[in-house]
N, C-alpha and C positions, 0 to 999 in steps of 0.2 A: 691557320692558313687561309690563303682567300678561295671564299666559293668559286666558285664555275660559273661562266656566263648561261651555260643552259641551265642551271640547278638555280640561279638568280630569274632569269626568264621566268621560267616553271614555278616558281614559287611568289613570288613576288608580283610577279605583272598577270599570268593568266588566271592566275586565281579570281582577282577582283574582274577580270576583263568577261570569262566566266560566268560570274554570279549575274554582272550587269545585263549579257548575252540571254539567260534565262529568265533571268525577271521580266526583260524585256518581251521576247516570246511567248510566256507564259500570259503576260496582259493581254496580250496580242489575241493569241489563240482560246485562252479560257478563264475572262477576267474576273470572274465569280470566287475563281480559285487560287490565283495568280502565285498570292502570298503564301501558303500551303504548299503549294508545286516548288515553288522557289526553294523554300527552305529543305524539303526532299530531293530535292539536283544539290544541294552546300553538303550536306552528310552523304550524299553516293559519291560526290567528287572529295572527300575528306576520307574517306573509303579507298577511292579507287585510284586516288592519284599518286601515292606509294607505292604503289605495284607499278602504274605505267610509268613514272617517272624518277623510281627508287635508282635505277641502273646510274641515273646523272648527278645525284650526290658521292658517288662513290670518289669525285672529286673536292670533296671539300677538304 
């Protein structure tokens, strides 16, 4: 069946928009680290992003 327009959103587009968001920020605010910080926000949001957004697959 086809996904869901929020379960495609959510997966597909905020994911990468996301990582960019934080990397971005991270250079920003503590560029020593940046890369370290980055990839610690990719595993809490690979974590946490099935709990907050588990409810909108339930259309696929």
């Amino acid at each position: 069946m086809f996904k869901s327009l929020l379960s495609i959103l959510f997966a597909d587009v905020l994911f990468p928009v996301y990582i960019f968001a934080c990397a971005s920020l991270f250079l920003w605010l503590v560029p020593n680290h940046w890369v370290l910080l980055t990839f610690i926000s990719i595993i809490v949001f690979i974590i946490v992003h099935p709990i907050i957004f588990g409810r909108f697959d339930k259309y696929d």
